[in-house]
C-alpha positions, -999 to 999 in steps of 0.1 A, spaced: 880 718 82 881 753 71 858 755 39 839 731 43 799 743 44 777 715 60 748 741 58 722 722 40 714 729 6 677 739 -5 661 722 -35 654 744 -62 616 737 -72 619 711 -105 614 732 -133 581 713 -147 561 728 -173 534 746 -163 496 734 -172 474 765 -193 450 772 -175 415 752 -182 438 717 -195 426 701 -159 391 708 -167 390 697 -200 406 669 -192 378 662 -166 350 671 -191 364 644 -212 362 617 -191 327 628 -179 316 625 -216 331 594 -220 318 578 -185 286 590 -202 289 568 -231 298 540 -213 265 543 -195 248 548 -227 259 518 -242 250 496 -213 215 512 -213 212 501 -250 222 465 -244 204 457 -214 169 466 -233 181 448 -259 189 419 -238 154 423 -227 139 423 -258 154 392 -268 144 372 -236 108 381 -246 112 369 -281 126 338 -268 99 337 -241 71 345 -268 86 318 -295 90 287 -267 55 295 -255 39 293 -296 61 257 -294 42 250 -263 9 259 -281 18 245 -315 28 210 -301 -5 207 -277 -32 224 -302 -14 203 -337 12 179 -320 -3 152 -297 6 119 -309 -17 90 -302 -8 52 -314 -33 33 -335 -47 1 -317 -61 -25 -340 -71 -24 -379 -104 -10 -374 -96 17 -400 -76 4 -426 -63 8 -452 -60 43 -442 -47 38 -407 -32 3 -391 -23 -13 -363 12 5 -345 4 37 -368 13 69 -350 -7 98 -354 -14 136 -347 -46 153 -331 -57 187 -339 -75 196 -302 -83 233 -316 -103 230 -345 -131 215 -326 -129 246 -307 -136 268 -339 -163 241 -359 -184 213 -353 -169 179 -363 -178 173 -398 -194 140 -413 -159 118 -426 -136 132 -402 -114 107 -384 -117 113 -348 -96 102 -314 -120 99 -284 -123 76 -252 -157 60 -249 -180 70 -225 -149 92 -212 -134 71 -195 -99 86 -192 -82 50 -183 -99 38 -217 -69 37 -249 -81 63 -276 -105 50 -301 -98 62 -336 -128 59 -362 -146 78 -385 -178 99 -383 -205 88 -397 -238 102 -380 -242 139 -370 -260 158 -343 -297 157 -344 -299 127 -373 -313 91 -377 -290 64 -384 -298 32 -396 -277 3 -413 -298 -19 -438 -283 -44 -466 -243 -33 -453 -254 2 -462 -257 34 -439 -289 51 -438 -290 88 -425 -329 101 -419 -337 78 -443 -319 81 -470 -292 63 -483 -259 79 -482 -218 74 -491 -202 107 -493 -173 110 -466 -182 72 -460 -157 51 -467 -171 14 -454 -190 -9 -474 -206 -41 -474 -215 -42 -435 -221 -74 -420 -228 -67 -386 -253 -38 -378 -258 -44 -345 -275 -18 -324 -281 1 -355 -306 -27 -368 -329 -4 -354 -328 32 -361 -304 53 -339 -316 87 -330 -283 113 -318 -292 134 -295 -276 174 -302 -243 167 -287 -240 129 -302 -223 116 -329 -227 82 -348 -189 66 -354 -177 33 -372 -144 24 -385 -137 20 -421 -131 -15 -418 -161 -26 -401 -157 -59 -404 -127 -56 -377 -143 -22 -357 -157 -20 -320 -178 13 -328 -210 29 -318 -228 -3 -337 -224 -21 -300 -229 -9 -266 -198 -7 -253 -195 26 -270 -226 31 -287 -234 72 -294 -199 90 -285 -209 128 -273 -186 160 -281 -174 163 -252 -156 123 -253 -138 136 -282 -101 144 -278 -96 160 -317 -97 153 -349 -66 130 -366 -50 148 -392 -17 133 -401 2 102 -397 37 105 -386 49 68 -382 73 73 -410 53 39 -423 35 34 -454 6 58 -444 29 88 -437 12 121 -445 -26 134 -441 -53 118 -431 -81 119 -461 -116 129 -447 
C-alpha cells in the first residue's frame, strides 16, 4: 500500500482564453441596436398596415356611394316608353343629380305616384315643368300656349285626357307622359296626374339589360 497517494487531486483552472476587456459590452451594444431595429421595423409596418385598412375602408365606402348615387336598378313595367325602353328592360337611376339641378324637360324619370312607396316605379318622360301650362290639342303638347317638340318624343296623341283642359303645375310639379302614349298611364289621368319632386326617385340614365337597348338613355 506503500505509495499509493489517495490525497485528492485539485483541478487546475481550464486554461480558456481570456475575453479583452470591453468584448462583453460590445457584444451587448450590438444586440441592443439590433433589438432596436426590430422594433423599428414593426413600427413601420403596423402604420402601414394602417394605412392600408383606411384605403380599403375609404375605396369600399366610394362602392357603397357609387352603387346607391349611379347604380340602383329598377325593371321596366309595360311598353309605355318604347322604342327607347320595353317591357322586362333593366335600368339604372342617377338619385344625385337631382340633388345638384332641377329635372330638365325630356329627361326620363323613375318615380312612384302620389308616393306611394308600395306602388312599382313609373318610368316616363318629362314633359311639363314647374310653374308652366300644359295642354294637349290635335295629339300635340302645348306648353303656355305654344306649341312645342323639343325633348318630346311622342306624337300623334289620341287620348288627352285630363289635359283636354289646360293643366297648371304648381312650383314643385312636373307634367309626365310616356313616349308611347298610346300604351302610357301618365299624368294625362288621375291616377297619377301632376307627379311632385319630391315622388321622384332619379333620373334613368342607362339600360343595363344586356338587351337590344343596352347603353344610355337619350333625353
Amino acid at each position: 500500500m506503500k505509495g499509493l497517494d489517495f490525497r485528492k487531486k485539485r483541478k487546475r483552472p481550464s486554461q480558456r482564453p481570456r475575453k479583452k476587456p470591453g468584448t462583453s459590452r460590445l457584444r451587448f451594444e450590438d444586440k441592443r441596436q439590433k433589438l432596436h431595429f426590430e422594433r423599428k421595423r414593426v413600427a413601420v409596418n403596423a402604420k402601414a398596415a394602417v394605412i392600408w385598412a383606411v384605403e380599403i375602408l375609404i375605396l369600399c365606402m366610394a362602392a357603397v356611394f357609387l352603387v346607391l348615387a349611379f347604380g340602383e336598378r329598377v325593371s321596366v313595367a309595360g311598353d309605355s316608353m318604347n322604342p327607347v325602353l320595353k317591357n322586362g328592360d333593366v335600368v339604372l337611376i342617377n338619385r344625385v343629380i337631382y340633388n345638384i339641378k332641377s329635372p330638365s324637360r325630356g329627361d326620363v324619370v323613375a318615380f312612384r305616384p302620389n308616393g306611394d312607396e308600395s306602388a312599382h316605379y313609373q318610368i316616363k318622360r318629362i314633359v311639363g315643368l314647374p310653374g308652366e301650362t300644359v295642354q294637349i290639342v290635335d295629339g300635340s303638347v302645348y306648353i303656355d300656349g305654344e306649341e312645342i317638340s323639343d325633348h318630346i318624343y311622342v306624337t300623334g296623341i289620341d287620348y288627352t285626357g285630363l289635359a283636354e283642359e289646360p293643366v297648371e303645375l304648381g312650383e314643385d310639379e312636373y307634367f309626365v307622359m310616356g313616349d308611347n302614349a298610346s300604351a302610357s298611364d301618365d299624368s294625362r289621368i288621375a291616377e297619377i296626374g301632376n307627379v311632385s319632386r319630391s315622388d321622384i326617385y332619379g333620373k334613368v340614365w342607362f339600360e343595363a339589360g344586356f338587351g337590344e337597348n343596352f347603353g344610355f338613355v337619350s333625353d
